[in-house]
C-alpha positions as CSV (number, residue, x, y, z in Angstrom):
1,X,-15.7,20.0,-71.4
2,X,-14.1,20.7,-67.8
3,X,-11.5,23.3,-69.6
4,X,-14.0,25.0,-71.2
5,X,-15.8,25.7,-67.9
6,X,-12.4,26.5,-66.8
7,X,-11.9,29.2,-69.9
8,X,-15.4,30.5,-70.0
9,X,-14.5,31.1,-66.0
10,X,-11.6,32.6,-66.6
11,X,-12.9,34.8,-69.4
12,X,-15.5,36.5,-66.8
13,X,-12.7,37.2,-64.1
14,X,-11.6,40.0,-66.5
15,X,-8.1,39.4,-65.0
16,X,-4.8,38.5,-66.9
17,X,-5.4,34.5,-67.1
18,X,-3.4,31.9,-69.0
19,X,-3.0,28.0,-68.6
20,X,-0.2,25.8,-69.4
21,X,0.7,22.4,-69.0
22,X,3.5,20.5,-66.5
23,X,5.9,21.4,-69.1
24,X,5.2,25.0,-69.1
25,X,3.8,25.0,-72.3
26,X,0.6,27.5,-72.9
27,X,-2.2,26.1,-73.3
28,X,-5.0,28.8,-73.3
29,X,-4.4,32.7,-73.3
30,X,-7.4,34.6,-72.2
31,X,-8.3,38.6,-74.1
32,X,-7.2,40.2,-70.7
33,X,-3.6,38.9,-70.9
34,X,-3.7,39.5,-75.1
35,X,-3.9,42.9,-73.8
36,X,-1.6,43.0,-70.5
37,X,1.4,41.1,-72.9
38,X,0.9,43.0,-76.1
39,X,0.8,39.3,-77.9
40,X,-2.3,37.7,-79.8
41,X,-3.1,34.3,-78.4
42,X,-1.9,32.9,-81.8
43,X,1.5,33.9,-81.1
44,X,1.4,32.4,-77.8
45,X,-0.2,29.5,-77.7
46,X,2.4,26.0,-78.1
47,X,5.0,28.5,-76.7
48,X,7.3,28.0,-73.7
49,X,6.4,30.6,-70.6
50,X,9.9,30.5,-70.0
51,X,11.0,31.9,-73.5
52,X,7.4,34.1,-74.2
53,X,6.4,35.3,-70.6
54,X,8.6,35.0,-67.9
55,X,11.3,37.1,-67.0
56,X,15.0,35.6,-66.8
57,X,15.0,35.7,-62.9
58,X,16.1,32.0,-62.3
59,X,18.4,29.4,-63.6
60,X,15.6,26.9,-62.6
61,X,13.8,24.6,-65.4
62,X,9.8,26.4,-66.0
63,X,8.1,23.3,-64.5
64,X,9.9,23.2,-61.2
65,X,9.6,27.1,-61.3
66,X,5.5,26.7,-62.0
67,X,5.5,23.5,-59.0
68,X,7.0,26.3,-56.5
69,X,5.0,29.2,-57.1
70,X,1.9,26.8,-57.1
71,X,3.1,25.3,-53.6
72,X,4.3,28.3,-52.3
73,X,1.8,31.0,-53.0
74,X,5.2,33.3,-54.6
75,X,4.5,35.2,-57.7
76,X,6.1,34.4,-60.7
77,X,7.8,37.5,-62.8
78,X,6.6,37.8,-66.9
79,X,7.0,40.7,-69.3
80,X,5.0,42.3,-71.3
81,X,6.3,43.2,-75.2
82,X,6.5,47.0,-73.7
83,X,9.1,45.4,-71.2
84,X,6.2,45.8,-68.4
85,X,7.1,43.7,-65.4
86,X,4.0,41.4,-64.9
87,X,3.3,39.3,-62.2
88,X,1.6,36.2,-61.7
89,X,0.4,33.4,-59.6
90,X,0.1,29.8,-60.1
91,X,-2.8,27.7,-59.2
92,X,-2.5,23.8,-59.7
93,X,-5.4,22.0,-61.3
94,X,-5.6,18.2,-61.5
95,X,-5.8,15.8,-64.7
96,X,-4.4,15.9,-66.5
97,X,-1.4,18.3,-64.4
98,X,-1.6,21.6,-65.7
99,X,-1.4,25.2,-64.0
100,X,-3.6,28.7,-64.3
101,X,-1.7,31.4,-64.2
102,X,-3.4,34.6,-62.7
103,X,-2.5,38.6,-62.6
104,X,-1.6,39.7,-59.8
105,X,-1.6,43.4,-58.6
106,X,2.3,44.8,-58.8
107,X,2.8,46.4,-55.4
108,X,4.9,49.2,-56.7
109,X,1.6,50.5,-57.6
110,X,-0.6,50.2,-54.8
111,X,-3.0,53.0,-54.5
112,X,-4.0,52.4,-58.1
113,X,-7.3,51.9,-59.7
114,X,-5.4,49.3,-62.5
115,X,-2.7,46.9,-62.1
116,X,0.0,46.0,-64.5
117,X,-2.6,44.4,-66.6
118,X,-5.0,46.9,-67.7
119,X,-7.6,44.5,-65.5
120,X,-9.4,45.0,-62.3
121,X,-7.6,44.9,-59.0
122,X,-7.4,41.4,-56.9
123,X,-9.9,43.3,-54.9
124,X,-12.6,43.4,-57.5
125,X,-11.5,40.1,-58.7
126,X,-12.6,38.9,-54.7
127,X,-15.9,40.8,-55.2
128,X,-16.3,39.1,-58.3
129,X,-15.6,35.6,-57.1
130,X,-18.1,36.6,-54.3
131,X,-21.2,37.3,-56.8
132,X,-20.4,33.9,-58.7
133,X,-20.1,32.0,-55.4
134,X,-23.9,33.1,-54.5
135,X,-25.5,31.6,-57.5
136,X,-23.4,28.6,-57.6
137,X,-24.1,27.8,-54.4
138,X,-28.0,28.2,-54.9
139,X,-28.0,26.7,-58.0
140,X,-25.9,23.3,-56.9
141,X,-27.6,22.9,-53.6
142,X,-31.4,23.1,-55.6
143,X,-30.1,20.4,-58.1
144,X,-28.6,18.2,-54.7
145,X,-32.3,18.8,-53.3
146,X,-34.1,18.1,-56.5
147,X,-32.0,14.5,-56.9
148,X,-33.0,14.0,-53.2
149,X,-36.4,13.9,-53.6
150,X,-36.8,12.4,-56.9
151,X,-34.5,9.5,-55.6
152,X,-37.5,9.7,-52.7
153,X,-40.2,8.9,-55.1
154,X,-41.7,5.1,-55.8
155,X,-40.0,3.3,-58.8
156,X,-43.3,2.4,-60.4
157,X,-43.8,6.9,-60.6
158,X,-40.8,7.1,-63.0
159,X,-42.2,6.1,-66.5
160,X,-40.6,7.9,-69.3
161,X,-39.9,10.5,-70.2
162,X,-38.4,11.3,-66.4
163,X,-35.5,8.8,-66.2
164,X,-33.8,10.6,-69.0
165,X,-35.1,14.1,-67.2
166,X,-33.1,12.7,-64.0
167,X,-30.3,12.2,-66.3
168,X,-30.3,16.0,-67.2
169,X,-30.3,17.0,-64.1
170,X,-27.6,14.9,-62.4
171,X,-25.7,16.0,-65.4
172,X,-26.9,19.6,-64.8
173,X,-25.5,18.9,-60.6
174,X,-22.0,17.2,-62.0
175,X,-21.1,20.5,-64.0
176,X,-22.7,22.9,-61.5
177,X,-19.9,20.9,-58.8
178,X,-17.3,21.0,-61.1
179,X,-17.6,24.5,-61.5
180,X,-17.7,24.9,-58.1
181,X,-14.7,23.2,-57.0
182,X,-12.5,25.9,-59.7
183,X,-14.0,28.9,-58.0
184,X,-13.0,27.5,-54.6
185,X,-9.7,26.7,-56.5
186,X,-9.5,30.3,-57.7
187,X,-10.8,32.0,-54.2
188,X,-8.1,29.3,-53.1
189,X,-5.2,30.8,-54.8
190,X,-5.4,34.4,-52.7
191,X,-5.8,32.2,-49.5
192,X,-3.1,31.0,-46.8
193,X,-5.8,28.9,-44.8
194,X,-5.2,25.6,-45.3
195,X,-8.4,23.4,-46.1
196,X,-10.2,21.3,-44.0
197,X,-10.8,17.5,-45.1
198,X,-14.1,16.8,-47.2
199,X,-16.6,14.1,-47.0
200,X,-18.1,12.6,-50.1
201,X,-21.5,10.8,-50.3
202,X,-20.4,7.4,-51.8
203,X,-23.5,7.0,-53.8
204,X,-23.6,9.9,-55.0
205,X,-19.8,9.8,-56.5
206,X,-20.5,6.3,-58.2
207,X,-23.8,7.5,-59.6
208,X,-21.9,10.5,-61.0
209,X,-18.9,8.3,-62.1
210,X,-21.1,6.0,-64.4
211,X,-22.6,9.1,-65.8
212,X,-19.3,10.6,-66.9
213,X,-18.2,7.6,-68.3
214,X,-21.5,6.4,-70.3
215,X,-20.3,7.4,-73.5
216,X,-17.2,5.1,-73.1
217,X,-18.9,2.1,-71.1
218,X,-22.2,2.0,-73.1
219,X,-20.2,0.6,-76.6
220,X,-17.9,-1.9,-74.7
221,X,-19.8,-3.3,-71.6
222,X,-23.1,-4.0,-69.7
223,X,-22.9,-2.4,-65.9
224,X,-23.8,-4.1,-63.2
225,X,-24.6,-2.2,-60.4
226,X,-23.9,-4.3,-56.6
227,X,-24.8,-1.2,-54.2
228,X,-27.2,0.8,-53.1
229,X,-27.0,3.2,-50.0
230,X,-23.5,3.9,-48.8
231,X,-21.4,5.5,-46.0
232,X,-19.3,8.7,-46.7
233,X,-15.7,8.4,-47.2
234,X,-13.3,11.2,-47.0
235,X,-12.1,13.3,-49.8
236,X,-13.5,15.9,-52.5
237,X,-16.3,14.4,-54.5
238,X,-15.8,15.7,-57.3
239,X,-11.7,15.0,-57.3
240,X,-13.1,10.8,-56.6
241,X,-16.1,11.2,-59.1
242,X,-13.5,12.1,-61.7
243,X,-10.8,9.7,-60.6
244,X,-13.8,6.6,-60.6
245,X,-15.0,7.6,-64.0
246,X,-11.7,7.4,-65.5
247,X,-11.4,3.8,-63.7
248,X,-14.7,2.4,-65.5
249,X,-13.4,3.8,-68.7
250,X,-10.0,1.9,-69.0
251,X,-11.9,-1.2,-67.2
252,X,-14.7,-0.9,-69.7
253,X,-12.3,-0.7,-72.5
254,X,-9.9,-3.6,-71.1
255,X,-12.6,-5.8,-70.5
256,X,-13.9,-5.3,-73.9
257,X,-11.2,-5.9,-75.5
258,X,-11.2,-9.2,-73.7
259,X,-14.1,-10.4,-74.5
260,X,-15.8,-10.2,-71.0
261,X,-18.3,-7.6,-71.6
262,X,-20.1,-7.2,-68.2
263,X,-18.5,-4.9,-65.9
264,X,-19.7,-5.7,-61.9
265,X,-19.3,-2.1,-59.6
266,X,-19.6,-3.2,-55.8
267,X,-19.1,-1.9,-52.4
268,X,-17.8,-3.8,-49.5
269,X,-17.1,-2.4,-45.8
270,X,-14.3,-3.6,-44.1
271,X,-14.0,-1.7,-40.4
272,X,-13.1,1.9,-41.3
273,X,-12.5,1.3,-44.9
274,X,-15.1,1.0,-48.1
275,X,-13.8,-0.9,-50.6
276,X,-15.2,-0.2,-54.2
277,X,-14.8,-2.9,-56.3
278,X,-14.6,-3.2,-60.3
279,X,-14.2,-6.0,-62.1
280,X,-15.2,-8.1,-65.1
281,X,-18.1,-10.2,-64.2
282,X,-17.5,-13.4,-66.1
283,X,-13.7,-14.4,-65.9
284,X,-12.2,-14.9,-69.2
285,X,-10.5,-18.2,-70.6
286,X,-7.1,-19.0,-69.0
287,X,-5.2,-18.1,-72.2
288,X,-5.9,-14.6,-72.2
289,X,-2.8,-12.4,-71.0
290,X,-4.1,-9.0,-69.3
291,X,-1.9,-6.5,-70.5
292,X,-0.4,-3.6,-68.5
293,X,-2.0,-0.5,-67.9
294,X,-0.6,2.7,-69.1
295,X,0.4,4.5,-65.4
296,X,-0.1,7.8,-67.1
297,X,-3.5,7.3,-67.2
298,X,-3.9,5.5,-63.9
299,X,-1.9,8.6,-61.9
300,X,-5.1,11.1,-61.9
301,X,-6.9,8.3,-60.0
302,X,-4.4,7.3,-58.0
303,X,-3.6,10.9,-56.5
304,X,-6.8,11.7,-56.0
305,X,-7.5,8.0,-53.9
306,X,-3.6,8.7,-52.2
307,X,-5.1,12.0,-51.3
308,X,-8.3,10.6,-49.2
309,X,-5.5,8.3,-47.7
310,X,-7.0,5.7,-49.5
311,X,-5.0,3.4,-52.2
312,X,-5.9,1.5,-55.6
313,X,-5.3,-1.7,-56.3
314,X,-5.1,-4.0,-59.7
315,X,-5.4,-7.6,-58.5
316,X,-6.0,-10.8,-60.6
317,X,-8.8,-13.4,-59.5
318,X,-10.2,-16.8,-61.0
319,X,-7.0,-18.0,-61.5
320,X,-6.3,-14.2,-63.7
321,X,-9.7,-14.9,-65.5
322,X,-10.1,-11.4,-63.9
323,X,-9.0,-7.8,-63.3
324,X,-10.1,-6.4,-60.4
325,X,-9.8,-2.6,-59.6
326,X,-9.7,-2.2,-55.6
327,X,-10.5,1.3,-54.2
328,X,-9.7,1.2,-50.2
329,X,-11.4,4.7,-49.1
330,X,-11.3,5.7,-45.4
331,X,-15.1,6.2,-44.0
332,X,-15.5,9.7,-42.7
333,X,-15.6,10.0,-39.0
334,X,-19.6,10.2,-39.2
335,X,-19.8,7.3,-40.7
336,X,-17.4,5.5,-38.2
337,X,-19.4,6.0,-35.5
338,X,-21.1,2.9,-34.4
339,X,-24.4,4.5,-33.1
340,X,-26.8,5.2,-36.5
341,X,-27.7,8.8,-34.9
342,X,-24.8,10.7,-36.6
343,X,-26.3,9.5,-39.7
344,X,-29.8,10.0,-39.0
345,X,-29.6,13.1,-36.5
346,X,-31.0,15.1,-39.1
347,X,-34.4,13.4,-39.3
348,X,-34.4,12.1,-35.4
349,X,-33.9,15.5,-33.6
350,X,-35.4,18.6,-34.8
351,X,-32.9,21.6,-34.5
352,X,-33.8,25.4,-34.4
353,X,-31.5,27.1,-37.6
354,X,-31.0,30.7,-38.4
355,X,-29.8,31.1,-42.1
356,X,-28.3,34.9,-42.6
357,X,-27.5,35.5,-46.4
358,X,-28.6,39.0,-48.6
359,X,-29.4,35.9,-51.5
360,X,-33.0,34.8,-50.7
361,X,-33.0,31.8,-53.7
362,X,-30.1,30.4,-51.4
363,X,-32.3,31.1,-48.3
364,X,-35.4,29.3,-50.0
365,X,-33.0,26.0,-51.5
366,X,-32.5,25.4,-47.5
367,X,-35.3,26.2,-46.4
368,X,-36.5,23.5,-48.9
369,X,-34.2,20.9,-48.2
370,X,-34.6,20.9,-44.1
371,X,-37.9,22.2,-43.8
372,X,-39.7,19.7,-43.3
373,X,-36.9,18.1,-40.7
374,X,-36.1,21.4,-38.6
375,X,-37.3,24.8,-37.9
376,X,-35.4,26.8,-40.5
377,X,-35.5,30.7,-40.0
378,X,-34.2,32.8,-43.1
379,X,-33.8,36.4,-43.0
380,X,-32.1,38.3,-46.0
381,X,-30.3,41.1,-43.8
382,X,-28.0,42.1,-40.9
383,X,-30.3,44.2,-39.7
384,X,-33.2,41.8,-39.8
385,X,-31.1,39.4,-37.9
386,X,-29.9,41.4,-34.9
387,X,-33.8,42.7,-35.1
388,X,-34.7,38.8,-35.0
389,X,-32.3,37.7,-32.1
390,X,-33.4,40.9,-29.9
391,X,-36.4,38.4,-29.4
392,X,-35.9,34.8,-29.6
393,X,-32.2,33.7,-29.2
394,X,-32.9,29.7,-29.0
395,X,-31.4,28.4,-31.9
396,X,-28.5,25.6,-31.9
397,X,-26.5,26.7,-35.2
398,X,-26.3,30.3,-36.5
399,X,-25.4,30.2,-40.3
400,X,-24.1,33.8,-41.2
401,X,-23.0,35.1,-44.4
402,X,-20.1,38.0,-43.9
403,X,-20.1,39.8,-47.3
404,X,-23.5,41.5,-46.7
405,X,-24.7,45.1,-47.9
406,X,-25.4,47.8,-45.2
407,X,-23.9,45.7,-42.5
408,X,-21.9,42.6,-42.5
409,X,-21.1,39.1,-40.6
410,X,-19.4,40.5,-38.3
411,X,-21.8,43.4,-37.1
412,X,-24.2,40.4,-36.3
413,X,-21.3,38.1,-35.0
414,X,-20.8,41.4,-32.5
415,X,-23.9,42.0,-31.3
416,X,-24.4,38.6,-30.6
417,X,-21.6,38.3,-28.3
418,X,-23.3,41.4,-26.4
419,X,-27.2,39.8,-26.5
420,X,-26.3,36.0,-25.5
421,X,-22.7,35.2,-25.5
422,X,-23.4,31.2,-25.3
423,X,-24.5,31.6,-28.8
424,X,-21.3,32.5,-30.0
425,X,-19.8,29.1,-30.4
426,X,-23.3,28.3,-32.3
427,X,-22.7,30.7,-35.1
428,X,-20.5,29.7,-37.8
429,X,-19.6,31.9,-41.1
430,X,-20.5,31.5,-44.7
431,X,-18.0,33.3,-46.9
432,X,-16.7,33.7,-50.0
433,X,-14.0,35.7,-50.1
434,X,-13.3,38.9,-48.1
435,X,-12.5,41.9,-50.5
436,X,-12.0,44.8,-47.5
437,X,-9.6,45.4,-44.9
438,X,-11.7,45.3,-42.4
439,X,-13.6,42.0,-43.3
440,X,-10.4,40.0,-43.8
441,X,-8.9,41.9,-40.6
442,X,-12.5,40.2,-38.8
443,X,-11.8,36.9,-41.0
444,X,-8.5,37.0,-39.8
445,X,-9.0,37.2,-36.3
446,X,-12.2,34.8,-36.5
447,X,-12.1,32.0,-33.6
448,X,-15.4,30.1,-34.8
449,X,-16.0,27.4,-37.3
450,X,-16.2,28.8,-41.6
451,X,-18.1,27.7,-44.0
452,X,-16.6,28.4,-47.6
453,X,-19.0,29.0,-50.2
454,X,-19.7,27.4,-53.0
455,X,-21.2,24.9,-50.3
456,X,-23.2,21.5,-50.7
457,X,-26.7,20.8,-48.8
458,X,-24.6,17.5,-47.5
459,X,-22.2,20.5,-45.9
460,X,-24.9,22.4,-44.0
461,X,-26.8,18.8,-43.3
462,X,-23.2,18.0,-41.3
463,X,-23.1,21.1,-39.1
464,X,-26.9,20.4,-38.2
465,X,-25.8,17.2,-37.2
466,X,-22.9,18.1,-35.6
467,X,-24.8,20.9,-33.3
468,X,-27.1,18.4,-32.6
469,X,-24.5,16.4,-31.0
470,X,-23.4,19.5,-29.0
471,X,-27.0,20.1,-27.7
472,X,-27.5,16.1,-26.8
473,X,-23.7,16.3,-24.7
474,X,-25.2,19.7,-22.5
């Protein structure tokens, strides 16, 4: 399902776009590069990129050439059937390994409306990403805020049918992030900035695990949920959700085969670390051999845990009457904190927000989800802002959109530095993308914090929090 989002994706960019595995086989050829390489995906597909695409430049085997170009940002060289020179760059996706490979605009033909492909320019291709960014971003943040509240609501108010209409929609919120996260990987692929690390909401990526794995789980074991609210831990949700749900399915499937169909998911909290723990609730007899676990499997999970700086664990217990799966995830620096005001900030202190974005449905999702908490100003343009500050200037966090029509981010960003200079360290940046010279010169030179869209509600809730602190310090 996740490479079909992937292809359908892909498809829209109208850009040269082809996948292929570690091995540098093809896996997927999109029309756009049909076109650009003069070959039908038929012919392509099962083929080597070395032998079909990619120019003889290097002695080098195809997958080390594809782990470079990903790694470095360098462009690999293909050719077209019309002996074309083509170039492309290599994004790396997760499990299982595989690359996207994207046209790139040939330089010996700057200036020009077209590049080697017969496809829009990477400039477009930014504008493009920009327009899907908006939508995603609305769209996941009004599915986080919808889960919110119905999570909010007494247990006795959810008769059917809404337990299976809260199903849809925290399916609806798991596609809408994974989606996200392969825009950010795309936007990602023209960037040099290297990314900041992510929080996850715990819950939440255990919640979303057992959904993904249902279809497995449900025919080989009874789940046993031993958690309820939990701390965030570091790393991409939707990376752990993934790396989880592939977890409960082997487990499931192991346990079944054991003959110890309950599966127990717990959470313990040992100093800085969350442990999450599965394992088969009733231990199985003492002659039963637990057999070893195919590591190609087990890698996905294990790079996206290494990459949290976390590790997994398979231990034996009950004298080997069970397998236990250990998750040790460090607890993000909010959740370290002793004092329970980073995590409550939000709804202890009331904080003054201006929210600057051309997109009102993105404008209303936030206005939705802090509300009620803090006094949350929206206004659509950079002209209504600047109009907006003229008057009232006492906010603590400024959220600011950059890719706006008539005037952008930084217009705003520059006349507040003339109005009320102290608010400059308050304003931070929502982008995604820059697709001018002058934008990614601004971007470029920008001191402040950035906030890349496609964004979470949990992302915004963290600046609040974390310009609350400022406010409490001065």
């Amino acid at each position: 399902m996740e490479e079909e989002r992937e292809r359908v994706l892909l498809e829209l960019l109208g850009l040269a776009a082809l996948t292929a595995d570690s091995d540098g086989q093809i896996c997927y050829v999109n029309r756009a590069a049909e076109r650009a390489l003069g070959k039908d995906a038929t012919e392509l597909l099962g083929a080597s990129l070395g032998e079909s695409i990619l120019a003889a430049e290097s002695t080098e085997p195809v997958a080390a050439r594809l782990k470079l170009a990903a790694s470095s940002g360098q462009s690999l060289i293909g050719k077209a059937a019309s002996g074309a020179k083509l170039l492309f760059r290599a994004v790396q996706f997760g499990n299982p390994e595989r690359y996207v490979l994207l046209g790139t605009e040939d330089s010996s033909r700057a200036g020009s409306r077209s590049t080697e492909f017969g496809g829009p320019t990477p400039s477009f291709v930014a504008s493009l990403l920009h327009e899907l960014s908006n939508p995603l971003t609305y769209t996941f943040a009004s599915l986080e805020v919808a889960l919110r509240k119905i999570e909010e609501l007494p247990e006795d108010t959810l008769t059917p049918p809404f337990p299976t209409i809260f199903g849809y929609i925290r399916s609806a919120h798991e596609g809408a992030g994974r989606m996200q996260s392969i825009v950010k990987k795309v936007t990602a692929a023209g960037s040099s900035a290297a990314s900041w690390p992510e929080e996850s909401e715990l819950t939440v990526v255990l919640d979303h695990a057992l959904l993904l794995a249902w279809n497995e789980l449900r025919h080989a074991v009874t789940v046993i949920k031993r958690y309820t609210a939990l701390p965030r831990v570091m790393g991409d949700q939707h990376a752990l959700t993934r790396a989880v749900a592939e977890l409960l399915a082997i487990a499931g499937e192991e346990y079944r085969q054991a003959g110890s169909p309950e599966l127990s998911l717990s959470v313990k909290r040992h100093g800085e670390t969350a442990s999450v723990e599965i394992v088969n609730e009733r231990p199985v007899s003492g002659a039963h051999v637990w057999g070893p676990i195919d590591e190609g499997r087990l890698q996905f999970a294990r790079d996206a845990i290494s990459a949290t700086g976390g590790n997994l664990r398979l231990t034996q217990r009950a004298s080997g009457g069970q397998r236990c799966y250990e998750l040790d995830l460090p607890l993000a620096e909010a959740g370290r904190r002793s004092s329970p005001a980073s995590a409550s900030a939000v709804r202890t202190l009331s904080a003054r927000v201006l929210f600057i974005d051309d997109e009102a449905l993105l404008a209303e999702t936030l206005q939705l989800a802090f509300g009620s908490d803090h006094d949350v100003q929206a206004v659509t343009s950079a002209k209504g802002a600047i109009a907006l500050l003229e008057r009232d200037r006492d906010f603590d966090l400024i959220l600011c959109d950059l890719m706006m029509p008539e005037q952008t981010g930084a217009a705003v960003f520059a006349r507040i530095k003339e109005l009320a200079p102290e608010l400059a360290p308050r304003f931070v940046l929502m982008t995604g993308g820059a697709f001018t010279p002058a934008t990614q010169k601004f971007l470029d030179e920008f001191q402040g914090l950035t906030l890349e869209k496609p964004f979470q509600v949990q992302d915004v809730e963290a600046l609040i929090v974390q310009f609350l602190a400022l406010r409490k310090r001065h």
